[in-house]
C-alpha angles and dihedrals in degrees: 000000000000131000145160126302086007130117134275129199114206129172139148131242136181142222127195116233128229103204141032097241102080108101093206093052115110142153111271160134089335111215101165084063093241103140114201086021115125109233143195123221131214140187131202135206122208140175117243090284099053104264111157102237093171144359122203115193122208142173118286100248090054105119117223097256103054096058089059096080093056084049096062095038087062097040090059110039109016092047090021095228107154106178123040143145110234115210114194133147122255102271087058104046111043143170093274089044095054095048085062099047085058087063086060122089107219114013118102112180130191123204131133147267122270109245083256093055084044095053089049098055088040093055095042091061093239080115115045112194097207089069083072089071084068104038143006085229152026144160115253129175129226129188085214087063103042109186102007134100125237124192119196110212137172132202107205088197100051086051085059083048102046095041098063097044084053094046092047094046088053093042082050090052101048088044098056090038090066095046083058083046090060096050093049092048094043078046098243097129113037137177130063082260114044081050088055090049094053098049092047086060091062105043093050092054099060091033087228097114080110084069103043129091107200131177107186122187130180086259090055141291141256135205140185126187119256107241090192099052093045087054097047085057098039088055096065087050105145096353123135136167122211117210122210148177099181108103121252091241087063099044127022118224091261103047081052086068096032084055096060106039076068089086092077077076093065088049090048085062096039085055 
C-alpha cells in the first residue's frame, strides 16, 4: 500500500480505560470527553485511501508530537521506505518536529499553521483577505517559513459554520451572565469572590471568557462583550493555511490542500 516517494497519512486517537491494571493506561488529552478517566492512546498509519499499514499504541499522557519520530523510523527502516511524503495535522507535525524532519534526507511532510501563525501572517499583510473575493486559494511566502510553501485557503461553509457556533456560545454566555446578575443583585451570591467563582463557571463553560469584558466588585459585576475582539476572530472564519515542504514542481497549489484534506481518511478508520 505504501512506496517511495508516495504519501502517508498518520494521526492519534484515544480510548478511555475501565480499570487500573493497563500499563499503558494514563491520564491524558481526553477525547471521549471522561474527565478523570485514564486513557490509551493509539496512532495509525494508512495509505492515501485510507487503508490502515501500522498501528503504534502509548501511554495516555503521551502528546501527538511526540509519536511522529517513531513513525518515520519505522517508515523508513522498518518498511524501508526512504523517500515519503508525511501528511499530519498541525497538532502532529509542529514546528520541533519539522525541524527534525529537515535533518532527514528524504522525507517532505505537509501539514497547517496554528490560528496564531495565521493571525500573524494575516496582520502583517503577507495574507490579504480581499483575494478571497477572487479565489478559495492561493500560494503566499513568509521569511519566518524559509524553503517551505503556504497556501492560504478559505471554506465559506465552515465560516458560516463557524460564525453561528460562535454567535450561540456568546448568546449562551450573556444569558447565563445575567442569570448570575439577578442573584447579586437579590443577594444570593455575595463577596467580591463567590461572585468570581460563579461567573468563571460560566465563562469556562462556554470557553468565551476571551470575549468578555467583566468588573466584578464585592456588590455585584458587569460585563459587556469586546467587539473588537469578536471581529478579529471572526475574521480568520474558515481560514486555514497548509504548510509544505514538497516543490511545487512536484506538487501543484491545489493537490497541497487536497493532500491534506486526506487526512479525513485517517479519521474514517479510526471511526
Amino acid at each position: 500500500h505504501l512506496h517511495t516517494g508516495g504519501f502517508v497519512l498518520y494521526d492519534l486517537s484515544s480510548s478511555y480505560f475501565e480499570g487500573t491494571t493497563c500499563p499503558l493506561a494514563a491520564l491524558g488529552y481526553n477525547r471521549d470527553g471522561k474527565r478523570g478517566k485514564l486513557q490509551v492512546n493509539y496512532g495509525l498509519l494508512t495509505d492515501p485511501r485510507g487503508r490502515p499499514v501500522a498501528v503504534s499504541v502509548f501511554e495516555g499522557n503521551t502528546g501527538d508530537p511526540k509519536t511522529l519520530m517513531p513513525q518515520v523510523e519505522k517508515l523508513q527502516k522498518t518498511f524501508a521506505i526512504e523517500q515519503l511524503v508525511l501528511v499530519g495535522d498541525r497538532g502532529m507535525i509542529s514546528q520541533k518536529q519539522i525541524n527534525e524532519l529537515k535533518q532527514r534526507e528524504g522525507i517532505d511532510w505537509i501539514t497547517a499553521l496554528r490560528t496564531g501563525a495565521i493571525r500573524k501572517l494575516v496582520d502583517g499583510g503577507h495574507i490579504q483577505l480581499g483575494l478571497f473575493d477572487e479565489r478559495h486559494l492561493f500560494e503566499v511566502t513568509h521569511p519566518d517559513f524559509p524553503g517551505e510553501r503556504l497556501v492560504a485557503c478559505r471554506n465559506p461553509q465552515l465560516a458560516l459554520l463557524r460564525a453561528h457556533k460562535r454567535q450561540s456560545l456568546l448568546h449562551a454566555t450573556s444569558r447565563e451572565l445575567e442569570k448570575v446578575r439577578g442573584m447579586t443583585s437579590r443577594g444570593t451570591i455575595k463577596g467580591k469572590d463567590a461572585i468570581g467563582v460563579r461567573v468563571g463557571k460560566v465563562v469556562d463553560k462556554y470557553k468565551m471568557s476571551k470575549h468578555v469584558v467583566l468588573d466584578i466588585r464585592d456588590d455585584g459585576f458587569d460585563f459587556h462583550l469586546d467587539d473588537d475582539k469578536i471581529s478579529a476572530e471572526a475574521a480568520l472564519d474558515g481560514l486555514y493555511v497548509i504548510r509544505t515542504s514538497v516543490p511545487a514542481q512536484r506538487l501543484a497549489t491545489d493537490d497541497v490542500v487536497r493532500s491534506y484534506k486526506m487526512l479525513s481518511q485517517v479519521e474514517r478508520a479510526f471511526r
